[in-house]
C-alpha positions in Angstrom: 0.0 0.0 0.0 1.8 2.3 -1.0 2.1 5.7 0.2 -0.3 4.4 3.4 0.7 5.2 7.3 -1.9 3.3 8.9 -0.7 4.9 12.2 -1.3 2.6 14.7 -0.1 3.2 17.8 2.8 1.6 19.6 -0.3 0.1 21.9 -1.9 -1.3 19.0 1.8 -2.6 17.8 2.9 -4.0 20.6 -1.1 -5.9 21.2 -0.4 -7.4 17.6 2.7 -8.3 18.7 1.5 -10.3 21.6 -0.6 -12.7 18.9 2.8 -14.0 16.8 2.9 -17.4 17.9 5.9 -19.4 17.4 9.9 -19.2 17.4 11.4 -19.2 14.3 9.1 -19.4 12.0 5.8 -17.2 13.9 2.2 -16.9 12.8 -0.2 -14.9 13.2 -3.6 -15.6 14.6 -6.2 -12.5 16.0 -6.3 -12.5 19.5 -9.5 -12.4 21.5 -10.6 -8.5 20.9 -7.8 -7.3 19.0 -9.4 -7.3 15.3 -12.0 -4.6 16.7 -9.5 -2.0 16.7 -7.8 -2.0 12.6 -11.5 -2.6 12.5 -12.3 0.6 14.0 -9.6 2.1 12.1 -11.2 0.9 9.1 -14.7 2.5 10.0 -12.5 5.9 10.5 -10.5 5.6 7.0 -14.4 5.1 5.9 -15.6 8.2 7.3 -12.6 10.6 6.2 -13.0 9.2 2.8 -16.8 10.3 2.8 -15.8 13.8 4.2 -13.2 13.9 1.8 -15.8 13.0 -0.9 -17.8 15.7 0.1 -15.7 18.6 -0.1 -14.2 17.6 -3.4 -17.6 17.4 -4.9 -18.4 21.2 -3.5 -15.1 22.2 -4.5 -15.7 21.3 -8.0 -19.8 22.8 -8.0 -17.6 26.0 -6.7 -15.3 25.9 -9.5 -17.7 25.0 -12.2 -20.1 27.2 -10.7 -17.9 30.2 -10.7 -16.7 29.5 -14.9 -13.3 29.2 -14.2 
């Protein structure tokens, strides 16, 4: 993804952390909880994007509005 900063918080890091399983070769399996919060994260990328949506669509009714 590029160009993305997710940014999660070292509290977020350090609970996905705590969900590798294994020595050498770890995996990864959600812990009990812990896919509520990129969830959440995802719900607030959602809403920005609709806000962003918004203003870009009344910035361009401005411009096309004003002939220019």
């Amino acid at each position: 993804m590029r160009g993305c900063r997710p940014g999660l918080t070292t509290e977020v890091i350090r609970a996905v952390l705590s969900c590798l399983h294994g020595g050498e070769d770890p995996a990864f399996g959600w812990c009990t909880g812990l896919r509520a919060v990129p969830e959440g994260e995802l719900a607030a990328l959602d809403r920005r994007i609709a806000a962003l949506r918004c203003c870009r669509t009344a910035l361009a009714r401005h411009l096309a509005d004003s002939g220019t």
